[in-house]
C-alpha positions as CSV (number, residue, x, y, z in Angstrom):
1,X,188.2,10.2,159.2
2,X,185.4,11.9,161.6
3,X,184.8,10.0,164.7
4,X,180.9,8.5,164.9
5,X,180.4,11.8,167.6
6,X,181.5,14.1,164.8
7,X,179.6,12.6,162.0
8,X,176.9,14.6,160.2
9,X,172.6,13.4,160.9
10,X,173.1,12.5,156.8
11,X,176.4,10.4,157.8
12,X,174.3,8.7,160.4
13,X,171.2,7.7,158.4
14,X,173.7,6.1,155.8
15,X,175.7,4.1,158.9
16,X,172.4,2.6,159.6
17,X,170.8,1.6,156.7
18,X,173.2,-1.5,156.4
19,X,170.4,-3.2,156.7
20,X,170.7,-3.2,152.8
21,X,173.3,-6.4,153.2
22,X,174.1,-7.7,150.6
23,X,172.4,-4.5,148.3
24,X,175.4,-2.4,149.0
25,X,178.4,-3.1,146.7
26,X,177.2,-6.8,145.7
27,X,175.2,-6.3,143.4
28,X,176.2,-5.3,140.0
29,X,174.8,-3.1,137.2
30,X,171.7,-3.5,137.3
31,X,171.3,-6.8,138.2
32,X,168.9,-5.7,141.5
33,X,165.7,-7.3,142.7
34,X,162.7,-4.9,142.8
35,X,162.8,-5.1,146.5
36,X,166.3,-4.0,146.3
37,X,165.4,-1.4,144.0
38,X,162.8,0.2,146.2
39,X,165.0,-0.3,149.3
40,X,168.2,1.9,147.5
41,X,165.7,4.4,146.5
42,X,164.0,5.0,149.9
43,X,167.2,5.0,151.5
44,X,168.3,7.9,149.2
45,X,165.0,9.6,149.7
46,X,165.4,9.2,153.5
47,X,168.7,11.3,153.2
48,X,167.1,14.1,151.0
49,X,164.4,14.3,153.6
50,X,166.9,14.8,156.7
51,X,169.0,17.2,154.5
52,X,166.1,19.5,153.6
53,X,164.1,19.5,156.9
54,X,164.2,23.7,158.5
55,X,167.7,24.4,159.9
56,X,169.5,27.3,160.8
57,X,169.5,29.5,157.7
58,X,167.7,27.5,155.7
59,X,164.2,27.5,155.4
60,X,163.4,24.2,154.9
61,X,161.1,22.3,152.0
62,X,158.0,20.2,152.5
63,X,156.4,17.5,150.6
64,X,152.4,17.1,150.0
65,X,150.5,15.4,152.8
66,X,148.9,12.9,150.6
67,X,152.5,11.0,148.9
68,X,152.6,11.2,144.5
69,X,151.7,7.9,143.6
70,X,154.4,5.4,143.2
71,X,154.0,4.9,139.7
72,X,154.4,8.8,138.9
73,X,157.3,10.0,137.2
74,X,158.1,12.0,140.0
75,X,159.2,10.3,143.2
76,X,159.4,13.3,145.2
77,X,157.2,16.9,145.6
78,X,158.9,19.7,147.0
79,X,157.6,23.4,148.2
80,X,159.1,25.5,150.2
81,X,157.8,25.0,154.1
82,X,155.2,27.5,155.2
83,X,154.3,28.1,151.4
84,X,150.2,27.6,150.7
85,X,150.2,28.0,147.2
86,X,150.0,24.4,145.3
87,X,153.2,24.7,143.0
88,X,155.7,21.8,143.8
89,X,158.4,21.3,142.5
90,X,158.9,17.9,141.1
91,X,162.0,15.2,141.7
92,X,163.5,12.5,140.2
93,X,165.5,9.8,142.1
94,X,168.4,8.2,140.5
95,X,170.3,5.8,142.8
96,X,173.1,3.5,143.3
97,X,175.1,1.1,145.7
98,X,178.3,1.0,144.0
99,X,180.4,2.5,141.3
100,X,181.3,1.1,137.9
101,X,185.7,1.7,137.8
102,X,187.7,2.0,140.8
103,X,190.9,3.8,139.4
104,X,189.1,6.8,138.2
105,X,185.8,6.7,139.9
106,X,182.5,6.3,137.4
107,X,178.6,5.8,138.5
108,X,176.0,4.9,135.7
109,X,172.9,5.5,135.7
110,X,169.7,5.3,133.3
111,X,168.4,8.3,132.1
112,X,166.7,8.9,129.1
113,X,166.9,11.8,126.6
114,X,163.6,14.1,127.8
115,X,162.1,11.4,130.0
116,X,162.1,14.1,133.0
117,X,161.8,17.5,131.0
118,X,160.7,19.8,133.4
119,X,161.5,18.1,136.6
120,X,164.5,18.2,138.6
121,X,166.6,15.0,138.8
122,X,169.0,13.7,141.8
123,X,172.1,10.7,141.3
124,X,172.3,9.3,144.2
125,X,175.5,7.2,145.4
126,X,175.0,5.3,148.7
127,X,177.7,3.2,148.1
128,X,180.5,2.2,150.9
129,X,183.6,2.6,150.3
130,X,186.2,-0.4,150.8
131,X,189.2,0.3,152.1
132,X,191.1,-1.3,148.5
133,X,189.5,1.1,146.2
134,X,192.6,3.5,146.8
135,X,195.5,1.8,146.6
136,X,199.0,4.0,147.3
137,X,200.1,3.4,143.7
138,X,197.4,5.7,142.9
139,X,198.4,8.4,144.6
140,X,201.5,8.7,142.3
141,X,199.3,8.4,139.0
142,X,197.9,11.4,137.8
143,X,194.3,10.2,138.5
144,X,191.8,11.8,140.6
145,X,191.9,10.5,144.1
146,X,188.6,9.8,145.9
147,X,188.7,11.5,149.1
148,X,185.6,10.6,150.5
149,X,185.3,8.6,153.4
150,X,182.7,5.4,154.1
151,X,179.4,5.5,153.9
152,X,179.3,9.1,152.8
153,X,176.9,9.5,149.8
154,X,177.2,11.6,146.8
155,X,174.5,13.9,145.0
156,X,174.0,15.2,142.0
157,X,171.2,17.4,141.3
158,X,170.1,18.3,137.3
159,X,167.8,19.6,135.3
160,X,166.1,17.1,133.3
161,X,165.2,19.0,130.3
162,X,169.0,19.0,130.0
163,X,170.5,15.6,131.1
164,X,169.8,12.0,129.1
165,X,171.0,10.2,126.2
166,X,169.5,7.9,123.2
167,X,171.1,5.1,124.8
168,X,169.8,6.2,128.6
169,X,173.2,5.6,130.1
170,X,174.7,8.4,132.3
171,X,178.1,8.1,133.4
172,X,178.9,10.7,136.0
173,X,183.2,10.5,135.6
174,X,184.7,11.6,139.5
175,X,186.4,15.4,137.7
176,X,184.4,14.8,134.2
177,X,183.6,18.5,132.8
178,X,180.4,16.8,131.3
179,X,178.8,16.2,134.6
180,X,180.9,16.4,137.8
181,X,180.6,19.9,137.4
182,X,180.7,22.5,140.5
183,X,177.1,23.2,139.5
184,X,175.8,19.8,139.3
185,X,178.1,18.9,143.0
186,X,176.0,18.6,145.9
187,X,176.0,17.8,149.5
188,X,173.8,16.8,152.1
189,X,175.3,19.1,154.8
190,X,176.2,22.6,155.2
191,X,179.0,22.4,156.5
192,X,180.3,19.9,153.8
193,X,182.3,22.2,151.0
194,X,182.4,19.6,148.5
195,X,179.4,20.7,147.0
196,X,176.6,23.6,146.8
197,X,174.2,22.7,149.8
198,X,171.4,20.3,148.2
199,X,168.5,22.2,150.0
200,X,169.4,25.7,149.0
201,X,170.0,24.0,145.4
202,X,166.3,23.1,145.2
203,X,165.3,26.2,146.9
204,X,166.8,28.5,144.8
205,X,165.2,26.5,141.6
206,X,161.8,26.8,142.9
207,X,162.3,30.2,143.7
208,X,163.8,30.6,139.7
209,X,160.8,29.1,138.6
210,X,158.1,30.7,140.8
211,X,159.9,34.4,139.8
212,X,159.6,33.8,135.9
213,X,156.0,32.6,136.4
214,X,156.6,28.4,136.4
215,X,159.3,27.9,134.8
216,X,163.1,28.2,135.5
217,X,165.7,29.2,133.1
218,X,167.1,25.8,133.5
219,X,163.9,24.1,132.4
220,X,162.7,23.0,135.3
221,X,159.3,23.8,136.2
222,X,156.8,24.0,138.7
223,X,153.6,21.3,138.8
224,X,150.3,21.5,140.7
225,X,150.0,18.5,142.8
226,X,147.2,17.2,140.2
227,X,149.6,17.4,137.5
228,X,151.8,15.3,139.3
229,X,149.1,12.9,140.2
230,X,148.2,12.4,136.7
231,X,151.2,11.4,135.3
232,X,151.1,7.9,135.6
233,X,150.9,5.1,132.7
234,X,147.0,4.4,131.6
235,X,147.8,0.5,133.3
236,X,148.4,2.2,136.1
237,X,145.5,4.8,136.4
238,X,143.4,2.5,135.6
239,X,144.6,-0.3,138.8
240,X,144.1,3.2,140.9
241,X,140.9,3.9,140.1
242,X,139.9,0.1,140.6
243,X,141.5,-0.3,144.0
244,X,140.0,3.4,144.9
245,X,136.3,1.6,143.7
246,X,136.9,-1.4,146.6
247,X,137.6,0.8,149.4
248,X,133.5,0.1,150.5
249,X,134.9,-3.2,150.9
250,X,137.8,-2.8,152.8
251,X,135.9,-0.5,155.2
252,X,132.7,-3.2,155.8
253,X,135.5,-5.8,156.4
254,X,137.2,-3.4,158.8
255,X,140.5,-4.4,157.1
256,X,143.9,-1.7,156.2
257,X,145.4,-2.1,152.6
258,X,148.7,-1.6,152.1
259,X,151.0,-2.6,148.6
260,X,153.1,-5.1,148.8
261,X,156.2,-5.0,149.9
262,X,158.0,-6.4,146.8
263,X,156.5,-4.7,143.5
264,X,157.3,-8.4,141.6
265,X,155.6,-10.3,144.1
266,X,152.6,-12.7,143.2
267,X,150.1,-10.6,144.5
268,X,149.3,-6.7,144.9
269,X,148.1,-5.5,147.9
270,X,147.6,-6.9,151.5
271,X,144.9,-6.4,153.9
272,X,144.9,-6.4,158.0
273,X,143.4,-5.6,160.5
274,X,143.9,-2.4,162.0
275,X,144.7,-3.1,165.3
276,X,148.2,-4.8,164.1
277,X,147.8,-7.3,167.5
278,X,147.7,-9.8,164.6
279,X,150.4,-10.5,162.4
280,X,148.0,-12.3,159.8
281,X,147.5,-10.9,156.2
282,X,145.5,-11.4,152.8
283,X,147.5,-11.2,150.1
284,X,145.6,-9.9,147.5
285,X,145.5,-10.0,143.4
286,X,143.8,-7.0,141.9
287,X,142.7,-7.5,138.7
288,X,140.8,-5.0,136.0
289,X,138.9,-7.2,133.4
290,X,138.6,-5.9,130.2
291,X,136.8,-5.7,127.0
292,X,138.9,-7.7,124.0
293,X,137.5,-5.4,121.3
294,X,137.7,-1.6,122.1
295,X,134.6,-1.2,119.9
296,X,132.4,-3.6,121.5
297,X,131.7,-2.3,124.9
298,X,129.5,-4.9,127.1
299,X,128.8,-6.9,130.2
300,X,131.1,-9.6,129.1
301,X,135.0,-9.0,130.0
302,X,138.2,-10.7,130.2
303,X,140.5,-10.8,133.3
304,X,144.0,-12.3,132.5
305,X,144.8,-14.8,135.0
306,X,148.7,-15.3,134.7
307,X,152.2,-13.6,136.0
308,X,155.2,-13.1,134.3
309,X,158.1,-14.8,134.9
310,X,161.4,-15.0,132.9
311,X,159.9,-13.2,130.5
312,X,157.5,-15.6,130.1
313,X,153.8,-15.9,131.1
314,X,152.4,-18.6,132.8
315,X,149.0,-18.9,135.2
316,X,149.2,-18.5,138.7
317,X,149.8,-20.8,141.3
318,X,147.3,-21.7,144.2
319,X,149.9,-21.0,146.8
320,X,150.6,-17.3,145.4
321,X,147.7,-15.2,146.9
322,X,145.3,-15.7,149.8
323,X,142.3,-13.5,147.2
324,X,141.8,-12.7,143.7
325,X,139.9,-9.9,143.1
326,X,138.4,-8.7,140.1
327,X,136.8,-5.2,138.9
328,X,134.8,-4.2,136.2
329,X,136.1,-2.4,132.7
330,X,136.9,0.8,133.1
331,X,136.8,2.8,129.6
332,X,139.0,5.5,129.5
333,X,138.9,8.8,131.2
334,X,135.9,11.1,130.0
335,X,134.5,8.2,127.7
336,X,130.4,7.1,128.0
337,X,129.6,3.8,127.8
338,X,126.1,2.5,127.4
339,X,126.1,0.5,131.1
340,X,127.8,0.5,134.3
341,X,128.4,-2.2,136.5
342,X,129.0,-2.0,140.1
343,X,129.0,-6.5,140.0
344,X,132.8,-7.4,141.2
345,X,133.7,-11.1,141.4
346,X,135.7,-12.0,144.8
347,X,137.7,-15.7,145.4
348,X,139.9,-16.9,147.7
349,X,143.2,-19.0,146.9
350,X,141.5,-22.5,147.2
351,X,138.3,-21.3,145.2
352,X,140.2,-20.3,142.7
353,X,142.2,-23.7,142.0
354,X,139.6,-25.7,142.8
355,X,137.5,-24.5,139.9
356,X,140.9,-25.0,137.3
357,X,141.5,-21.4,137.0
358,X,145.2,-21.5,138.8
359,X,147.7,-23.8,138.7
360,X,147.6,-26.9,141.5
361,X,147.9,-30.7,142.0
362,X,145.0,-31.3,140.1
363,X,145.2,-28.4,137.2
364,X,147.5,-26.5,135.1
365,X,144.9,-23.4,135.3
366,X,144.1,-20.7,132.8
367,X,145.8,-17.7,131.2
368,X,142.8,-15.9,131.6
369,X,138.9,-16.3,131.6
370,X,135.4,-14.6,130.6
371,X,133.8,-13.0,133.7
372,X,130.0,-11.4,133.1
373,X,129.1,-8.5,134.8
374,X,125.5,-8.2,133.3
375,X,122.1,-7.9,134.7
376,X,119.7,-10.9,134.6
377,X,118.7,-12.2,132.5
378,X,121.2,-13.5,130.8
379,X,121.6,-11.5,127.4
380,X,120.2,-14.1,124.8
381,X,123.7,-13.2,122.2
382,X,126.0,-14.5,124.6
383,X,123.8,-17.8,125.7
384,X,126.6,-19.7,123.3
385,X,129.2,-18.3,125.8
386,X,130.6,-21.2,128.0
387,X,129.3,-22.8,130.8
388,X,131.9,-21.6,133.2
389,X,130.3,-17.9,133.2
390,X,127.5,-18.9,134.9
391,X,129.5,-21.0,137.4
392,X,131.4,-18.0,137.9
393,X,128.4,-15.9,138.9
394,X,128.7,-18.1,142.2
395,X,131.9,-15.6,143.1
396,X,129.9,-12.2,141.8
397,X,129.2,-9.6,144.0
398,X,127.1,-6.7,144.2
399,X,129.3,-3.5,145.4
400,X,125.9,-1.3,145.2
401,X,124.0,-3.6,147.2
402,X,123.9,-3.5,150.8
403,X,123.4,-7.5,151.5
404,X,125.9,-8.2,149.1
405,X,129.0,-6.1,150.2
406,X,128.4,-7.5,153.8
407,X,128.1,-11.2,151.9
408,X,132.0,-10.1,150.1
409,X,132.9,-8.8,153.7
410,X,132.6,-11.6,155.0
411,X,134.2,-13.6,153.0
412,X,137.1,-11.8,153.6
413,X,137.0,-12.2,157.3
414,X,137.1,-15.8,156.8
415,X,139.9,-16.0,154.5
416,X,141.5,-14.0,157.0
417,X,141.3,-16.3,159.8
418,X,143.3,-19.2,157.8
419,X,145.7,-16.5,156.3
420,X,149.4,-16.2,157.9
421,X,151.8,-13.2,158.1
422,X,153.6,-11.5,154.7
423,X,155.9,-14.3,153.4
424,X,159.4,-12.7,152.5
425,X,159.3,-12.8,148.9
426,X,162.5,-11.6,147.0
427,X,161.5,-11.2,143.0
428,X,165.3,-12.8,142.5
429,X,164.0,-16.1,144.2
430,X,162.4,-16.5,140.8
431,X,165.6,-18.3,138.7
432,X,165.0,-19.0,135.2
């Protein structure tokens, strides 16, 4: 085994991202928290970057200055560095901490039959190697010995027009003609002849594809960046353009939004200050309301007001956000409606339980609620409409209006001032 002078930058990242603990060969299948989930992948993305940054004979690949959103199929955007032209070439991470067998070497992972036609897809194994997995009695079985030494990961890069199954299991077998193949082997270095060099791999695809006018023999293709952008689920779009629609907000409350660090957390966002001299954070809720019937497009909405958890939905709890914020409808792209409404409705944590609609000491709070987002007066058809919309007007605010965005700012900056640092929320912590 290489001494720590001799090992490769890739071999390096991988020694010190044991920060993972108990990630790396603990957890099983697919039994992984979403923070765990996000942690594997950006560990595997951190050792794609490092491989395919300019070295000697090798031109090197860039991704876009402004990231693919992380709800694109796509994880990753690749061009060649120094190109102008906006064609990118799109990847797909697949990543694991451990393998499935130990006397002939097996890692699984879920890929569907033409979930990534067109794009390029990378299995990723960061797992460490114990020193048990080989025992001598292997070596006088005819089985395939592992030689790789610890914490040295293993690519494989595919076309994923032509990898999946009905089932959307992948087992990659270590010697399997199916897909350990010596064109699917790759490596992270050079100078590591197990496997074609990832980032002349990649290269040579886009160059494929940018030859036959897109699209490479393979299947893979090449994307503009707004292709990219746009493939994302309508859920998803939709929370986009409804964070996009507060940053007025954020900027007259002089507060930095970032997403949460766990994607199953209670809350979406968080909000600081800029200067980061203070630890203290809001965690926020986004919410879109909506309208119930497609067909009946008005001011009054719905907002759903509960999280899921074992499956199961149940309202939030007082203690699980600092703010709950909620937008307007949004109709679907390119679709007229009859009004628009810039009204938002804004409430802090003790607000919010205090009026019953999350779960506290003194309620059981609400699935979800009508919110209005009319003009006054009050539309006569909806007087019948329970009291509690025009309590709730109480929390509405006025995104158009000058007095009433500095009003909503400063709301903020109060709920700032009794808010603590991120709590370290694990999405496991929730046990059924």
């Amino acid at each position: 085994m290489s001494s720590s002078l001799e090992l490769t930058e890739s071999q390096q990242y991988v020694q010190g991202t044991d920060k993972l603990g108990s990630v790396r060969g603990s957890q099983k299948g697919w039994n992984m928290s979403a923070r765990d989930r996000l942690e594997v992948e950006f560990s595997a993305k951190q050792l794609v970057r490092v491989a395919i940054k300019p070295s000697e004979g090798f031109r090197g690949l860039e991704e876009p200055v402004v990231p693919l959103p992380d709800s694109a199929k796509a994880d990753m955007a690749l061009r060649p560095v120094g190109s102008t032209e906006n064609w990118w070439l799109a990847v797909q991470f697949k990543s694991r901490t451990r393998r499935d067998a130990v006397n002939k070497p097996k890692w699984r992972f879920r890929i569907s039959k033409e979930e990534y036609t067109g794009i390029v897809v990378l299995c990723v194994s960061l797992e460490r190697q114990e020193t048990s997995a080989q025992p001598a009695a292997l070596l006088t079985k005819s089985l395939p010995v592992d030689p790789q030494p610890m914490n040295d990961p293993r690519v494989w890069a595919f076309s994923g027009s032509h990898i999946g199954t009905n089932s959307g299991n992948v087992s990659i077998t270590l010697g399997g003609q199916k897909y350990d193949t010596k064109e699917s082997r790759c490596s992270l270095d050079r100078s590591d002849i197990r496997g074609t060099f990832l980032g002349d791999w990649l290269l040579r695809i886009f160059e494929e594809a940018a030859a036959a006018g897109g699209k490479a023999a393979n299947g893979v293709r090449l994307w503009t960046f707004q292709e990219l952008e746009r493939q994302i689920s309508r859920e998803k779009w939709v929370e986009r353009k409804t964070l996009k629609s507060f940053q007025p907000l954020f900027d007259e409350a002089g507060l930095k939004i970032d997403q949460a660090e766990d994607a199953s957390a209670p809350y979406d966002i968080i909000a600081r200050l800029p200067s980061c001299q203070d630890f203290k954070v809001l965690r926020i809720q986004l919410k879109t309301s909506y309208w119930r019937d497609a067909s009946l497009f008005g001011p009054i909405a719905h907002v759903n007001s509960y999280r899921l958890r074992c499956g199961q939905g149940e309202p939030y709890h007082s203690t699980d956000f600092d703010i709950f914020l909620v937008g307007p409808p949004r109709a679907e792209e390119g679709e007229s409606t009859e009004w628009k409404s810039g009204y938002f409705f804004l409430f802090n944590a003790a607000d919010f339980a205090q009026i019953g609609l999350s779960k506290s000491d003194l309620y059981s709070g609400v699935m979800g609620f009508y919110a209005d987002f009319s003009r006054a007066p009050y539309p006569d058809s909806l007087k019948a409409r329970p009291s509690r919309l025009s309590e709730l007007r109480k929390w509405r605010y006025d995104i158009k209006c000058r007095s009433s965005l500095k009003s909503a700012a400063l709301y903020l900056r109060i709920a700032l001032e009794s808010a603590g640092p991120e709590p370290t929320f694990r999405s496991n912590d929730l046990s059924c």
